[in-house]
C-alpha positions as a LaTeX table, in Angstrom:
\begin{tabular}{lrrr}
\hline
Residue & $x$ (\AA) & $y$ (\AA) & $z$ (\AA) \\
\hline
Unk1 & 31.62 & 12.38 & $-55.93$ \\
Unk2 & 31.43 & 9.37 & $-53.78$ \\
Unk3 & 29.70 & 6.56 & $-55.31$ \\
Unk4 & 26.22 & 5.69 & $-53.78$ \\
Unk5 & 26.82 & 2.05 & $-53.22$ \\
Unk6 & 29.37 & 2.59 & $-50.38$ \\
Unk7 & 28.01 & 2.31 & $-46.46$ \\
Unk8 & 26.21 & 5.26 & $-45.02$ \\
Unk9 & 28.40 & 6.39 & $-41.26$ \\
Unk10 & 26.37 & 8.71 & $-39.27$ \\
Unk11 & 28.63 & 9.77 & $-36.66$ \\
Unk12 & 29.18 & 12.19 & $-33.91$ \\
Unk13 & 32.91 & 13.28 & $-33.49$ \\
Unk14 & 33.52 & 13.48 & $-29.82$ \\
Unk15 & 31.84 & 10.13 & $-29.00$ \\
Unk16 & 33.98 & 7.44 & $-27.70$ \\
Unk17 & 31.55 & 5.15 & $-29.36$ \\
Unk18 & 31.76 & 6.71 & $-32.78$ \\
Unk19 & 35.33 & 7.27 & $-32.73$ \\
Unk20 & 36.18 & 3.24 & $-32.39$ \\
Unk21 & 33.76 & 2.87 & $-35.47$ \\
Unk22 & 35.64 & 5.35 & $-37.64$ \\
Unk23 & 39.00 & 3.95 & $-36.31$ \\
Unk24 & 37.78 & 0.31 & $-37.27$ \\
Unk25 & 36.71 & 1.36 & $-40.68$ \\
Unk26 & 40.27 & 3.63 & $-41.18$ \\
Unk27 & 42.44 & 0.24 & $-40.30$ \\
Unk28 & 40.50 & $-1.57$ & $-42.83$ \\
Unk29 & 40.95 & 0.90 & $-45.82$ \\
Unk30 & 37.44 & 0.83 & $-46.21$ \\
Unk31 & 35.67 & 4.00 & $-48.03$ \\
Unk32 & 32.49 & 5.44 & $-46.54$ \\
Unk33 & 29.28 & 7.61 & $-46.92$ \\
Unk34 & 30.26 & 9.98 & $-43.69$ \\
Unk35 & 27.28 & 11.78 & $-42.31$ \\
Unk36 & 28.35 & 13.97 & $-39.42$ \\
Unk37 & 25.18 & 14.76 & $-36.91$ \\
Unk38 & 24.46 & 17.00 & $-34.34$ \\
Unk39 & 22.78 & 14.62 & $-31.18$ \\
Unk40 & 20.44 & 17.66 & $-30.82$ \\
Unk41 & 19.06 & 17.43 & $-34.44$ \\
Unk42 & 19.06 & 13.78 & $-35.35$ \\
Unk43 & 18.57 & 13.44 & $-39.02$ \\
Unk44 & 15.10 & 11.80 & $-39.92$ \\
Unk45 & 17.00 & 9.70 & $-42.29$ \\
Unk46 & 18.86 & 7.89 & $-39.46$ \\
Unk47 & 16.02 & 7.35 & $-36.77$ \\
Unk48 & 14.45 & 5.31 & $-39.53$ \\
Unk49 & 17.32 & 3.38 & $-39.96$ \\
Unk50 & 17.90 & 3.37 & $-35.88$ \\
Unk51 & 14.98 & 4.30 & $-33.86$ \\
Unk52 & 17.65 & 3.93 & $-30.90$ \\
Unk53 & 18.68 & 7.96 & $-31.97$ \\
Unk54 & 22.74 & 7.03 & $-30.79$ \\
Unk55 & 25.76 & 7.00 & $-33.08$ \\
Unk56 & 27.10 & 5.23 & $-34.64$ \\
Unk57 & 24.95 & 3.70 & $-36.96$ \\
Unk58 & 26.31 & 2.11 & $-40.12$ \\
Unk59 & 23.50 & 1.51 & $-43.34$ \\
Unk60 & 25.08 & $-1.09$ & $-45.65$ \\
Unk61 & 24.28 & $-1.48$ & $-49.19$ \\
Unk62 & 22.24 & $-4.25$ & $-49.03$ \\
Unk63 & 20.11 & $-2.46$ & $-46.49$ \\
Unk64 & 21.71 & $-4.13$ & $-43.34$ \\
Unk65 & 21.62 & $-1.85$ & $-40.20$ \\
Unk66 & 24.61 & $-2.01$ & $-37.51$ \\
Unk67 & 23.41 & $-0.13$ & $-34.81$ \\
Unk68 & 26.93 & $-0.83$ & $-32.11$ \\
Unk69 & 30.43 & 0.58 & $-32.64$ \\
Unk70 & 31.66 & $-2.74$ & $-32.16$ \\
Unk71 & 30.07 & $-4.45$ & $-34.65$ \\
Unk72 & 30.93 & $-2.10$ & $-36.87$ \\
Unk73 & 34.72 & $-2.32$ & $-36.25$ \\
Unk74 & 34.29 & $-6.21$ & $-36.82$ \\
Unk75 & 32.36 & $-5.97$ & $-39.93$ \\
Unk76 & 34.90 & $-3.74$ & $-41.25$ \\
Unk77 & 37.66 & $-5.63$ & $-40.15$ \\
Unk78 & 36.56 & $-9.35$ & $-41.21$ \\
Unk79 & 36.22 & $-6.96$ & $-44.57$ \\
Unk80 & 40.19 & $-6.49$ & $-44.66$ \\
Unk81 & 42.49 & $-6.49$ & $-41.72$ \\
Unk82 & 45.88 & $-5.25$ & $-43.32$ \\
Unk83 & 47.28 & $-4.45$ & $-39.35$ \\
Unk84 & 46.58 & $-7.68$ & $-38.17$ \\
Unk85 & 44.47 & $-5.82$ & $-35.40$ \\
Unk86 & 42.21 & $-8.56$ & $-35.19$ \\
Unk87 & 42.91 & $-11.84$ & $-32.68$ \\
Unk88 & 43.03 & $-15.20$ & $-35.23$ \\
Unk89 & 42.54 & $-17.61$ & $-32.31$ \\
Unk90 & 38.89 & $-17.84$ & $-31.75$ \\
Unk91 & 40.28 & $-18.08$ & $-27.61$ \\
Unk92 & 42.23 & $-14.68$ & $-28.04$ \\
Unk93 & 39.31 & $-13.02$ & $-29.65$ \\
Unk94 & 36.95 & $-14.22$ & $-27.08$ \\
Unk95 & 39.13 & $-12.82$ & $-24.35$ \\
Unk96 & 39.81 & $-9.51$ & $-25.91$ \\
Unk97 & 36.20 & $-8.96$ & $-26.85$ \\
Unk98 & 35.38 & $-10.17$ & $-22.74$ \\
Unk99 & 37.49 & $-7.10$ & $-21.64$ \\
Unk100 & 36.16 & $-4.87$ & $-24.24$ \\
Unk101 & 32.85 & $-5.58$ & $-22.63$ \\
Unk102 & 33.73 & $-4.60$ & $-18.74$ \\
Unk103 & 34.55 & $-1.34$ & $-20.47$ \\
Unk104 & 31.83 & $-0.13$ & $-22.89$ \\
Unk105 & 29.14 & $-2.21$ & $-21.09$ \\
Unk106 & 27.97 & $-4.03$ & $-24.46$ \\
Unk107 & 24.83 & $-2.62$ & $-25.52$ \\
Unk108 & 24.93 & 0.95 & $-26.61$ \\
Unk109 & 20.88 & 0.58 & $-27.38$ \\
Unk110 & 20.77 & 1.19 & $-23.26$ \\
Unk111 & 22.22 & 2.72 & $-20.69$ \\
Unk112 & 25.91 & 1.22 & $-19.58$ \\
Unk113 & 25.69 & $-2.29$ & $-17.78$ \\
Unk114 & 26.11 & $-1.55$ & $-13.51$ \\
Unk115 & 29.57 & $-1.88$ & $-13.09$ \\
Unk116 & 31.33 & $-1.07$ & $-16.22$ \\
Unk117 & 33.78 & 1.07 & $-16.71$ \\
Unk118 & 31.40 & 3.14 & $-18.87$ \\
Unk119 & 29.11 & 3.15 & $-16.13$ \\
Unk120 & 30.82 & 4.35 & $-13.59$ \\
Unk121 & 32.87 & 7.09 & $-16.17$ \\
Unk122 & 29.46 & 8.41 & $-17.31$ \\
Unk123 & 28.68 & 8.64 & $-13.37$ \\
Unk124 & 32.17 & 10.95 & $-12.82$ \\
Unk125 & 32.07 & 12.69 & $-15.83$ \\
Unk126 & 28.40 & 13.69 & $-15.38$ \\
Unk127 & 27.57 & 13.52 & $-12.59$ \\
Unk128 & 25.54 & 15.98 & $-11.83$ \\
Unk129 & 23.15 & 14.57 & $-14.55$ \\
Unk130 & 23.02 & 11.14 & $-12.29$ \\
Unk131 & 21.10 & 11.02 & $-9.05$ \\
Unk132 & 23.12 & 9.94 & $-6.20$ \\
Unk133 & 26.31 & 10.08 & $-8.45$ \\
Unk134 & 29.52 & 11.07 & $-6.41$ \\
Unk135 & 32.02 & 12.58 & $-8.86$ \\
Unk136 & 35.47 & 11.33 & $-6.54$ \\
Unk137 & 33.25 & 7.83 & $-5.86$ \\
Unk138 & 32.69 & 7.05 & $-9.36$ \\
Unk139 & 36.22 & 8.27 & $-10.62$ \\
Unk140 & 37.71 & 5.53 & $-7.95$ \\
Unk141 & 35.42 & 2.66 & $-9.02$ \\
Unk142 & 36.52 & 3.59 & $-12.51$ \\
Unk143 & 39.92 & 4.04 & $-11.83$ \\
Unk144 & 40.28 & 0.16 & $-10.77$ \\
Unk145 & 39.39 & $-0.74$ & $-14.13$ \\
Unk146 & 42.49 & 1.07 & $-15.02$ \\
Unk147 & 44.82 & $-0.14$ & $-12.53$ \\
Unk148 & 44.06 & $-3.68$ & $-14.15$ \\
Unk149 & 44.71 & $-2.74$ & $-17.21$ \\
Unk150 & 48.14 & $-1.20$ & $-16.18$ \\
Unk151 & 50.50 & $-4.58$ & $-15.32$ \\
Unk152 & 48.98 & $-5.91$ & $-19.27$ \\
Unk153 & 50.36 & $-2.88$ & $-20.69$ \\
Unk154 & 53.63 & $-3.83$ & $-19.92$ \\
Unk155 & 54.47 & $-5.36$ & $-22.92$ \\
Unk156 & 53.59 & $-2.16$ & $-24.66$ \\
Unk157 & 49.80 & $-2.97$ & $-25.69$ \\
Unk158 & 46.70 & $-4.68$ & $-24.15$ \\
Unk159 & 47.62 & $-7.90$ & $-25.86$ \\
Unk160 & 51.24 & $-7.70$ & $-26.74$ \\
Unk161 & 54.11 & $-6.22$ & $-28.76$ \\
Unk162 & 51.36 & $-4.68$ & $-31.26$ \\
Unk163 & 48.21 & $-2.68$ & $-30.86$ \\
Unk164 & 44.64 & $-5.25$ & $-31.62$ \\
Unk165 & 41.25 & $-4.66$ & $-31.24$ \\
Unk166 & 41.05 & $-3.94$ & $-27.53$ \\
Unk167 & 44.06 & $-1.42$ & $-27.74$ \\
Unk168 & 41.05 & 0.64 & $-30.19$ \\
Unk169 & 38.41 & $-0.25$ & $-28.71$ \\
Unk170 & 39.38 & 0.45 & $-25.06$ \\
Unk171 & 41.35 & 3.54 & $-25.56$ \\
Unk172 & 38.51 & 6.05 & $-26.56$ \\
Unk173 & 37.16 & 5.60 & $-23.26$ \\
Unk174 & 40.36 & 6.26 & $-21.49$ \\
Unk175 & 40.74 & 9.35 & $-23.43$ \\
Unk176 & 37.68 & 10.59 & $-22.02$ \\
Unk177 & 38.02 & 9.61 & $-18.43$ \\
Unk178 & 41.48 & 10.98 & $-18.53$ \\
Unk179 & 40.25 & 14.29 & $-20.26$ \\
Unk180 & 37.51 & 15.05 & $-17.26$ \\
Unk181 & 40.18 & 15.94 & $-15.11$ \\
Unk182 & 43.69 & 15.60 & $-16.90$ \\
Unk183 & 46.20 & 17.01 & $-14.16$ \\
Unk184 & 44.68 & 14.12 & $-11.52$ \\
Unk185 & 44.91 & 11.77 & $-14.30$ \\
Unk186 & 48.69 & 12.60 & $-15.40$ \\
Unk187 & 49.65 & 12.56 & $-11.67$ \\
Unk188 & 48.33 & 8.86 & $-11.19$ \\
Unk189 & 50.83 & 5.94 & $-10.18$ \\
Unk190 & 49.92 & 4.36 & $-14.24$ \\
Unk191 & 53.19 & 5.04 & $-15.88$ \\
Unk192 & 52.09 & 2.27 & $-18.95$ \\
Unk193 & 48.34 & 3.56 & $-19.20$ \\
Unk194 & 49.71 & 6.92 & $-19.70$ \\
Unk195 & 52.10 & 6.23 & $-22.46$ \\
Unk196 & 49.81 & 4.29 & $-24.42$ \\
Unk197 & 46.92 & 6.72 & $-24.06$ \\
Unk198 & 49.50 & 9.43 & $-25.59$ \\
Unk199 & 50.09 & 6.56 & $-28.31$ \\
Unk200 & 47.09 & 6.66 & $-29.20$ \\
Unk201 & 46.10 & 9.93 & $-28.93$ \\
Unk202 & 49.03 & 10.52 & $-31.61$ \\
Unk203 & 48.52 & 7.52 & $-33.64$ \\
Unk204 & 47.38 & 8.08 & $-37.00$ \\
Unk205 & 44.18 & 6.30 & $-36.99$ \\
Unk206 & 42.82 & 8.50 & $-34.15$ \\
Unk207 & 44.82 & 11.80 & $-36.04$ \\
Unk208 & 43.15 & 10.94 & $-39.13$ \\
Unk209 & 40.01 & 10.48 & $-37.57$ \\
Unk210 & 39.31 & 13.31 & $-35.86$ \\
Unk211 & 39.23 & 15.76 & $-38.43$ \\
Unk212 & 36.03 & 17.72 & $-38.16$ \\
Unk213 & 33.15 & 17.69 & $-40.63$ \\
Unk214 & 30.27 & 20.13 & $-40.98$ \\
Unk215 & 26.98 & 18.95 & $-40.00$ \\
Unk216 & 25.35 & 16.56 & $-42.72$ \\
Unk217 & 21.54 & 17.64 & $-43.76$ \\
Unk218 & 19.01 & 16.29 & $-45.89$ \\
Unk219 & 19.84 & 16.41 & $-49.46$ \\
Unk220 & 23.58 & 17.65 & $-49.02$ \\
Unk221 & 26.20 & 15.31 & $-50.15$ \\
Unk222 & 28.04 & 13.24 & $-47.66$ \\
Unk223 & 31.92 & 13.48 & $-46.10$ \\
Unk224 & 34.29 & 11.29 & $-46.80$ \\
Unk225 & 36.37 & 9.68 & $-44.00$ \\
Unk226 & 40.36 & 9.39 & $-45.04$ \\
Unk227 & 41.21 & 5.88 & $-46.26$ \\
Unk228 & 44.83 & 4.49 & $-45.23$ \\
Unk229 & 46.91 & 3.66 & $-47.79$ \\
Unk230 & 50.00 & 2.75 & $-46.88$ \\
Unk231 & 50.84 & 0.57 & $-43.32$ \\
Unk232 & 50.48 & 2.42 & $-40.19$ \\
Unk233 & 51.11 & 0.46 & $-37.04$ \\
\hline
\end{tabular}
């Protein structure tokens, strides 16, 4: 049984947003209260805690509410960071968390910032769910995001010899860009974005975390999300 005085995850599998979260909490070896919901059926129990109705949304024990995937990775990872994934330069982390931002857009309480990569991925993906969207438009304003990233991949990861914060942060969104249409993806001139989205895709804190869940209701008892225990990166 999993002790009630460990964090309450509600979660969504196949969001980018929620995957990062889950990642964040699997590289800290932290244990959690995993709630698995449906986006159609919002629990009651988590639109109190968020009115916002988006996942993730982490309830701590004190009562504390993080409402943003990327808080939650740094509240889990100022908790323990075993990997290292975290920059210890106050300069580094400023810069890394500056180009998680032109990805994700920020604020996942609203709709992506103009100009994000988000934004404009949200625009190709669904575009026919966006007035005025251009599928082949938006996938070229997004794919310049990309091409920058390309040339800092060279050294294997976003910030060096060793995946951080932006390497897990970043790379759920890539996934998902690259998934819309993956045979124009693969065929792109991005040799170094391509081998570390397969990194990824394979490394164990995105294997681990995928594994599906049933759909948490009212009264049931929660999931819990794999803990590493041993080094992975």
């Amino acid at each position: 049984m999993i002790p009630d005085d460990q964090p309450i995850l509600y979660s969504f599998r196949r969001c980018p947003f929620a995957m990062r979260a889950r990642v964040g909490i699997y590289l800290a070896g932290i244990e959690v209260r995993l709630r698995e919901v449906l986006l159609r059926a919002k629990p009651a129990e988590m639109l109190e805690a968020s009115p916002k109705g988006t996942v993730p949304v982490m309830v701590l024990p004190d009562g504390q509410v993080l409402e943003e995937s990327l808080d939650i990775m740094l509240w889990a990872l100022e908790q323990s960071d075993p990997e290292g994934v975290l920059p210890k330069e106050a300069r580094a982390r400023d810069e890394m968390l500056s180009l998680i931002n032109r990805f994700d857009g920020v604020n996942e309480t609203t709709k992506p910032r103009v100009g994000s990569f988000k934004y404009h991925l949200d625009r190709y993906k669904y575009a026919t769910r966006h007035e005025g969207a251009k599928a082949e438009i938006e996938r070229a304003a997004a794919l310049i995001y990309l091409k920058e990233l390309e040339p800092r991949l060279e050294t294997g990861f976003v910030a060096g010899a060793r995946p951080g914060l932006a390497d897990f942060a970043i790379a759920p969104f890539v996934r998902q860009f690259a998934n819309t249409d993956r045979v124009w993806f693969d065929n792109q001139p991005l040799p170094q974005l391509q081998d570390w989205l397969t990194w990824f895709l394979a490394s164990d804190p995105f294997t681990a975390i995928m594994e599906k869940y049933p759909q948490w209701r009212t009264g049931e008892p929660e999931q819990r999300l794999p803990v590493k225990e041993s080094p992975i990166l």
